[in-house]
C-alpha positions in Angstrom: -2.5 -12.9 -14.8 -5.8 -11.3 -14.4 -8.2 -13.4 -11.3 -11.5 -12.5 -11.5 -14.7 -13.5 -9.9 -17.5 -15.1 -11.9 -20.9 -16.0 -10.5 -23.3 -19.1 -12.1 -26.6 -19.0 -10.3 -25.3 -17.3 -7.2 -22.1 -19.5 -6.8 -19.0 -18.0 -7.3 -16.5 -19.3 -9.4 -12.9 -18.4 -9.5 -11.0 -17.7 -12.7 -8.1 -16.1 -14.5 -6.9 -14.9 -17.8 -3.5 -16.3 -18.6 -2.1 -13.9 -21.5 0.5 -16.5 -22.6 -2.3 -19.2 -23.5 -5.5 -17.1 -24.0 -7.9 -19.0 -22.4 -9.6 -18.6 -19.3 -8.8 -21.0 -16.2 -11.7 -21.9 -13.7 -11.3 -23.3 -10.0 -12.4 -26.7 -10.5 -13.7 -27.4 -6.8 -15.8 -23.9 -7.2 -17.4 -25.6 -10.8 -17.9 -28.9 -8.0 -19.3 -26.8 -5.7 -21.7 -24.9 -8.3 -22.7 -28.1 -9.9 -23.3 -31.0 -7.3 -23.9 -28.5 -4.5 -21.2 -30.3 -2.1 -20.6 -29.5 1.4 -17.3 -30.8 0.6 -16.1 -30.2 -2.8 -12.8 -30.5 -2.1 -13.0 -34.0 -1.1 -15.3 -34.8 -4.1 -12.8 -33.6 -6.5 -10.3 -36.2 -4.8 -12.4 -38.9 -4.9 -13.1 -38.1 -8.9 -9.7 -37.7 -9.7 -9.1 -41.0 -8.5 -11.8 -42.2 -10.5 -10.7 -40.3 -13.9 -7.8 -41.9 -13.4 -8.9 -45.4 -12.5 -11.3 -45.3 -16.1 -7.9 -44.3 -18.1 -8.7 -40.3 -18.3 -5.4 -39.5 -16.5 -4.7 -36.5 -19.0 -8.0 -34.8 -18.2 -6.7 -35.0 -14.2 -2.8 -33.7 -15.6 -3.9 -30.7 -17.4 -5.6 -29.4 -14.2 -2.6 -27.0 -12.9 -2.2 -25.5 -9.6 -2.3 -22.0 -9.3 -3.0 -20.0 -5.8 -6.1 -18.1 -5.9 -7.5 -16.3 -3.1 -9.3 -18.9 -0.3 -12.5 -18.8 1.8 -10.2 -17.5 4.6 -8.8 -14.8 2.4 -5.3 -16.4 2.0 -4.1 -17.3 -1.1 -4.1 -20.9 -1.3 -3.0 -23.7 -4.1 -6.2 -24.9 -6.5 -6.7 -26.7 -9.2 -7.6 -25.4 -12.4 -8.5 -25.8 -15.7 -8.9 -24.4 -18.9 -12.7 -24.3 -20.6 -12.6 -28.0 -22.7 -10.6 -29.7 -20.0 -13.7 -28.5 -17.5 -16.0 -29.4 -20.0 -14.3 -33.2 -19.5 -14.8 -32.8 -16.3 -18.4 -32.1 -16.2 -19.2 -34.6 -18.3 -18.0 -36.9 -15.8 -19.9 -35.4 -13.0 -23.8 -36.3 -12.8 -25.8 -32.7 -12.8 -29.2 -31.3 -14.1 -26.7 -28.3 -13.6 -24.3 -30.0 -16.4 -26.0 -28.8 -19.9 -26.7 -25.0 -18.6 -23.1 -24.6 -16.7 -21.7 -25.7 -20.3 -23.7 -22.9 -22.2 -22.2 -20.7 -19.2 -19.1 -21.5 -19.5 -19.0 -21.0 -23.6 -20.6 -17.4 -22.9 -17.9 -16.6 -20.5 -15.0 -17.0 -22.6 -16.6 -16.0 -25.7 -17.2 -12.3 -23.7 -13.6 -12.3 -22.7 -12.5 -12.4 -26.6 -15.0 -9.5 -26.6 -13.5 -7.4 -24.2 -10.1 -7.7 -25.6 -11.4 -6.6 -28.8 -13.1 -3.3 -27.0 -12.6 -3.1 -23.3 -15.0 -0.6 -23.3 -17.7 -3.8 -23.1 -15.5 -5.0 -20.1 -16.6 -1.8 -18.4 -20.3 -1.8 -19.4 -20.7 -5.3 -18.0 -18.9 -4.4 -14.8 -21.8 -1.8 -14.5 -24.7 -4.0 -15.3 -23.4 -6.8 -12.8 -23.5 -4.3 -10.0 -26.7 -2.8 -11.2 -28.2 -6.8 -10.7 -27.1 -6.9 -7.2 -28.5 -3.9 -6.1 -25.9 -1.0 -5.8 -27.4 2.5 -6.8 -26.1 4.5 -9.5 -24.2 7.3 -7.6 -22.5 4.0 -6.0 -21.6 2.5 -9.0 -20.4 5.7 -10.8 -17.8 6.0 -8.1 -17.0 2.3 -7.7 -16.0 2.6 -11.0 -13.9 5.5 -11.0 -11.8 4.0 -8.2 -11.6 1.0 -10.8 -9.9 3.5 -12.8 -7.9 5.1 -10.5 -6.4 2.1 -9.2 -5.7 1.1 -12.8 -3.7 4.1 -13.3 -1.8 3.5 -10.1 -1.0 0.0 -11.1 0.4 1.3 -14.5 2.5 3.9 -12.2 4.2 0.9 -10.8 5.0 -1.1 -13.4 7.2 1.9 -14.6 8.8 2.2 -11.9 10.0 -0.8 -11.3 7.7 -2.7 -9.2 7.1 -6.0 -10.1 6.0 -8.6 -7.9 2.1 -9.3 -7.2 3.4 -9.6 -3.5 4.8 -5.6 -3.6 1.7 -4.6 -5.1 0.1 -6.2 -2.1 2.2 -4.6 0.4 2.1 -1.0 -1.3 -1.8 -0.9 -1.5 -1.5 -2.0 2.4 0.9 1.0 3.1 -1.6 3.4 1.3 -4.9 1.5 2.7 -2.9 2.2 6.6 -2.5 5.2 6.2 -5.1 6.5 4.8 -8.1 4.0 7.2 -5.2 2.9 9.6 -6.5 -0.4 8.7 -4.5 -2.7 6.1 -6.6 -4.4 3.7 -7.1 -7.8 5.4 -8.1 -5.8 8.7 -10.5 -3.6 7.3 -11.8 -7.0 5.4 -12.2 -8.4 9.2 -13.8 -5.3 10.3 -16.8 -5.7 8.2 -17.2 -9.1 8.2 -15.8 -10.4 5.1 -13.8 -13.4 3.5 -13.0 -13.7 -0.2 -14.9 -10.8 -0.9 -14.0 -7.7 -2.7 -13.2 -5.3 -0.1 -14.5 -2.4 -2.0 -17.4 -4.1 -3.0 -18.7 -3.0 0.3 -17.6 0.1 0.9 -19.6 3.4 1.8 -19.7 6.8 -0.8 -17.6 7.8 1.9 -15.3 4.8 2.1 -14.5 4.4 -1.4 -13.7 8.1 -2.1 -10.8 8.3 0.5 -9.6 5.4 -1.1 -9.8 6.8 -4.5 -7.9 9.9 -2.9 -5.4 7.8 -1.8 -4.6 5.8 -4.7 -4.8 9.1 -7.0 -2.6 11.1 -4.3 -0.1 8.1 -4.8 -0.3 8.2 -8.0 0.6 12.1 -8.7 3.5 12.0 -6.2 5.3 8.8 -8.1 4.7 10.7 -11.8 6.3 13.8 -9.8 9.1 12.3 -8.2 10.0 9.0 -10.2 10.4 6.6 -7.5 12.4 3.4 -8.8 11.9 0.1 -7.1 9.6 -1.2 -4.1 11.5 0.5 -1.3 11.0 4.0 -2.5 7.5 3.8 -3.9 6.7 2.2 -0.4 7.7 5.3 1.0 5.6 7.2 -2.0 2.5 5.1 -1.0 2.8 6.0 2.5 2.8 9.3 1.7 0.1 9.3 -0.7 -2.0 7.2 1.7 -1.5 10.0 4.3 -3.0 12.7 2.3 -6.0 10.8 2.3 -5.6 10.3 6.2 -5.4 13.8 7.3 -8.4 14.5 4.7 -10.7 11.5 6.7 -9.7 13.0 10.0 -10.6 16.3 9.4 -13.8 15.0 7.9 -14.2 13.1 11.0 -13.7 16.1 13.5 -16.2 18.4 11.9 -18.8 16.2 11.5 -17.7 14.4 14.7 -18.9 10.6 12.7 -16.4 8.1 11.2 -16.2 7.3 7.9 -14.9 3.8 8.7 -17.7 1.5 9.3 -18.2 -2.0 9.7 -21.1 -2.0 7.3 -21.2 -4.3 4.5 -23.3 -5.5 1.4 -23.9 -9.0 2.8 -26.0 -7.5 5.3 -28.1 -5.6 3.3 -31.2 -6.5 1.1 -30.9 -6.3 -2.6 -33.6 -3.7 -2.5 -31.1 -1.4 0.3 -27.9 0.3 -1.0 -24.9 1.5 0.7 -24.3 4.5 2.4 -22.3 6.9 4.4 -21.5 5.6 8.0 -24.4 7.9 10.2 
């Protein structure tokens, strides 16, 4: 299952590719939110449940599954969600001047995921261009991206060696993420502020090449040493992590700055980009 993050006139939506079905899968109280511009979408999606349900659409409300995607609080938290026509149901039943434009959206979307099956190298380009519109500078981008494909690699490291489970992937990027920033993942999210958002999305030069050295340290040792199952490649991350430690320390001590910061990209202007902690 691949969750991404997709974004209709500066709402975010939640989504993910199931494999099995090939269809996309949106957070239907995100499309609520996007579309009626609810403080409480939640509740609205009760109430027109109900309602579906009341006027005899009860199969639009059954094929909405539950699935936990990350939450505002950065837990992972049951949602509903449903596929592209069952939301397109759904809208129709929702009043909007958003309604008609969210539909063409919402065609595009999955129509560029076929895309990007067919060549991911599209995938990639639009990854580029997306940051581009927010603001991030080239030299940002360039390595944001490579740590995309680091990480990728890692990933693939795991799966051959036996680690399965989206919780051990969790729990082995927080072994590398500790000991490389002695900061897991959700603390280092707290440190600069953040909720559901990417972590690495606002990370320094700085920040995001000690994780890249992390990941690709961890990634050498396990093609190395063939580590099989989640209690040996957690000791392999930890290890891999470290290298990355000892690297940011030493950086640290000659030039007497830290590279951890608490600066993020929600405080900065679109026309400002990231930079090393000063």
């Amino acid at each position: 299952m691949e969750t991404k993050i997709a974004v209709f006139k500066g709402k975010e939506i939640r989504r993910y590719w199931d494999d099995k079905q090939g269809a996309w899968f949106f957070s239907v109280v995100d499309v609520i939110a996007a579309l009626t511009d609810s403080e409480n979408p939640t509740v609205y999606w009760r109430v027109q449940k109900k309602r579906l349900k009341d006027e005899g659409a009860d199969q639009t409300v059954t094929k909405c599954n539950a699935f936990k995607m990350p939450a505002a609080d950065g837990k992972m938290r049951l949602t509903d969600m449903a596929d592209t026509e069952t939301m397109f149901r759904i809208i129709q039943s929702i009043p909007s001047p958003k309604a008609e434009p969210f539909k063409r959206w919402l065609a595009k979307v999955g129509y560029e995921r076929v895309q990007e099956i067919e060549d991911p190298e599209i995938a990639t380009k639009r990854t580029r261009a997306l940051y581009k519109a927010k603001g991030y500078n080239d030299d940002w981008i360039e390595k944001r991206m490579r740590g995309i494909a680091i990480r990728e690699e890692l990933t693939d490291e795991w799966k051959k060696h036996n680690v399965k489970e989206e919780k051990e992937y969790e729990i082995l990027t927080a072994e590398i993420s500790k000991a490389a920033f002695g900061l897991t993942p959700s603390q280092y999210k707290k440190h600069k502020g953040l909720k559901r958002e990417n972590l690495r999305d606002h990370m320094t030069d700085l920040e995001l090449i000690f994780s890249m050295l992390g990941e690709a340290s961890t990634t050498q040792i396990t093609r190395v040493e063939h580590p099989d199952g989640f209690i040996e490649n957690k000791i392999v991350a930890r290890r891999g992590g470290n290298v990355a430690g000892v690297a940011r320390k030493k950086l640290e001590q000659e030039t007497n700055r830290k590279v951890i910061t608490s600066e993020n990209y929600l405080k900065k202007p679109q026309s400002r980009k990231l930079t090393d902690n000063k």
